[in-house]
C-alpha positions as CSV (number, residue, x, y, z in Angstrom):
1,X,6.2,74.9,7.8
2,X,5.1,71.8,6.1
3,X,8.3,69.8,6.4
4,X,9.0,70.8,10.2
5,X,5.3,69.6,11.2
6,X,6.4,66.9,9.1
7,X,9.6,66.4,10.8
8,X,7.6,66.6,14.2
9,X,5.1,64.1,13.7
10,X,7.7,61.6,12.4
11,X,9.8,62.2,15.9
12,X,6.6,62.0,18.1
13,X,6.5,58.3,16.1
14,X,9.7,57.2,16.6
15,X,9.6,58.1,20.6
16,X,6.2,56.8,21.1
17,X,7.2,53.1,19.5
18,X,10.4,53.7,21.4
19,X,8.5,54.2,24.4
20,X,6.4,51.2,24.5
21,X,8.8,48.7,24.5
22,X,10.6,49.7,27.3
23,X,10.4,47.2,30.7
24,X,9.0,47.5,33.4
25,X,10.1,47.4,36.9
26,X,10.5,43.6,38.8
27,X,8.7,45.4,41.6
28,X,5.8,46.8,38.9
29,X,5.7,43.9,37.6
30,X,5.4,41.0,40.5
31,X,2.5,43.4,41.8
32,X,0.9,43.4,38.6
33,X,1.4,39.7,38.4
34,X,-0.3,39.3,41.7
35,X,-3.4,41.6,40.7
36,X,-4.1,39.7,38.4
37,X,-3.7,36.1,40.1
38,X,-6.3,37.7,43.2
39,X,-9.0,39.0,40.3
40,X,-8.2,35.2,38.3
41,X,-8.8,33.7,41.8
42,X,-12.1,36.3,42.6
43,X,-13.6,35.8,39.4
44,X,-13.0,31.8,39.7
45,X,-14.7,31.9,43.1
46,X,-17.5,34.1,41.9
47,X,-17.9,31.8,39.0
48,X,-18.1,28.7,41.5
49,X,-20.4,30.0,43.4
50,X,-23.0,31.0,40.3
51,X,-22.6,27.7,38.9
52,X,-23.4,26.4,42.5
53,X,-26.9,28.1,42.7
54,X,-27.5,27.3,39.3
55,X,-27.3,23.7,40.0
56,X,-29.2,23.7,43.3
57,X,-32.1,25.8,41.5
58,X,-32.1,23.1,39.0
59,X,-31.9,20.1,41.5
60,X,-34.7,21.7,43.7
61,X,-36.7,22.0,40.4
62,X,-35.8,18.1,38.9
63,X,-36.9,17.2,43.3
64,X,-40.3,18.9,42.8
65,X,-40.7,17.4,39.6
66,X,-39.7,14.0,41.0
67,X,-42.2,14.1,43.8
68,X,-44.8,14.9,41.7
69,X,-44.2,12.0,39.2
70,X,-43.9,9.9,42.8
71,X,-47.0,11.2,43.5
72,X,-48.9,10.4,40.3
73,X,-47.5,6.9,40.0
74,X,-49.0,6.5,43.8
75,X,-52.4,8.3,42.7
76,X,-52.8,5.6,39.7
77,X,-51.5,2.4,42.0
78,X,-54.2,3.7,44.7
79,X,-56.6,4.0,41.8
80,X,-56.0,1.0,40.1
81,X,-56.5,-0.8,43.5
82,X,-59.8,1.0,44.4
83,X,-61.2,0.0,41.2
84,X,-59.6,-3.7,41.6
85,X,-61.4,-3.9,45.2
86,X,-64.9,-2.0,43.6
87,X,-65.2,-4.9,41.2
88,X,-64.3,-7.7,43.2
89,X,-66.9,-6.4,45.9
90,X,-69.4,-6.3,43.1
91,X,-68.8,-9.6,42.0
92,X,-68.8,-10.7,45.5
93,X,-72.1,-9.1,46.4
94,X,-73.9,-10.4,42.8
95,X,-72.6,-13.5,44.0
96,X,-74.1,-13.7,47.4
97,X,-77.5,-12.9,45.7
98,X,-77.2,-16.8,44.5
99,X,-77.9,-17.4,48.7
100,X,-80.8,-17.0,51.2
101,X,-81.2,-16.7,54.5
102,X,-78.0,-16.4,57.5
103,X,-76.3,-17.7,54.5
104,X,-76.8,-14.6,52.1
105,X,-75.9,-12.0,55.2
106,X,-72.9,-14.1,56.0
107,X,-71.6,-14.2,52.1
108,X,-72.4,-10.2,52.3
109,X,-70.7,-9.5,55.3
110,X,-67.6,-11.6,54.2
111,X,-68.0,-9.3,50.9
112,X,-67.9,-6.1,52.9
113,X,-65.3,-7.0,55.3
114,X,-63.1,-7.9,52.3
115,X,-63.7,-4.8,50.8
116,X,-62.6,-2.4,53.8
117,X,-59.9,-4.3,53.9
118,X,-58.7,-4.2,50.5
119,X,-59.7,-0.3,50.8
120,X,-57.4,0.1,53.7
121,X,-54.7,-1.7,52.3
122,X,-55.6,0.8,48.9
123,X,-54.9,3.3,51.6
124,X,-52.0,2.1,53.3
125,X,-50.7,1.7,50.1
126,X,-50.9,5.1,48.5
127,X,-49.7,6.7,52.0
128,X,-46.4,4.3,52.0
129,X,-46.0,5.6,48.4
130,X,-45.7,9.4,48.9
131,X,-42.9,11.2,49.5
């Protein structure tokens, strides 16, 4: 009993190695050829279109973070130019103390009219700047 179970295993071996090398048909095989080029060419165009989003996630995310650098660098120019046309107002008022008379209002009103301007340009400035 032992030798013909024996005997059987060794000829299921030999016909199952057999059995694997054989070829397959041209037919079989230029339709399994072009299986796999379409799944090759899906998985391509899936990956394509992953690696698209990815990178307009990341652009949209490098824009934001672009504009808001844009925005601070116009902030601090704007502020740096507020407190530039503070001083100088300042300076020109302390200055116009040194007068009397027409000639004190007129040195204060030339102060003043200096400052709006320099505010508006402050203004015009940071607006330009912005995205």
């Amino acid at each position: 009993m032992q030798r013909l179970t024996l005997s059987l295993v060794a000829l299921l071996a030999v016909a199952a190695a057999s059995g694997c090398n054989n070829s397959k048909s041209p037919d079989a095989v230029a339709n399994d050829v072009a299986a796999a080029q379409a799944k090759r060419a899906s998985e391509v165009a899936d990956a394509k279109q992953d690696a698209a989003k990815d990178a307009n996630k990341a652009e949209a995310k490098v824009d934001d973070k672009t504009n808001d650098l844009s925005n601070a660098n116009a902030k601090g120019a704007y502020d740096v130019a507020m407190a530039q046309a503070d001083g100088d107002h300042k300076v020109a008022l302390q200055k116009c103390d040194g007068l009397s008379g027409d000639s004190q209002k007129a040195c204060k009103d030339q102060a003043d009219a200096k400052y709006d301007l320099a505010k508006a340009n402050a203004k015009a400035m940071l607006a330009a700047q912005k995205p």
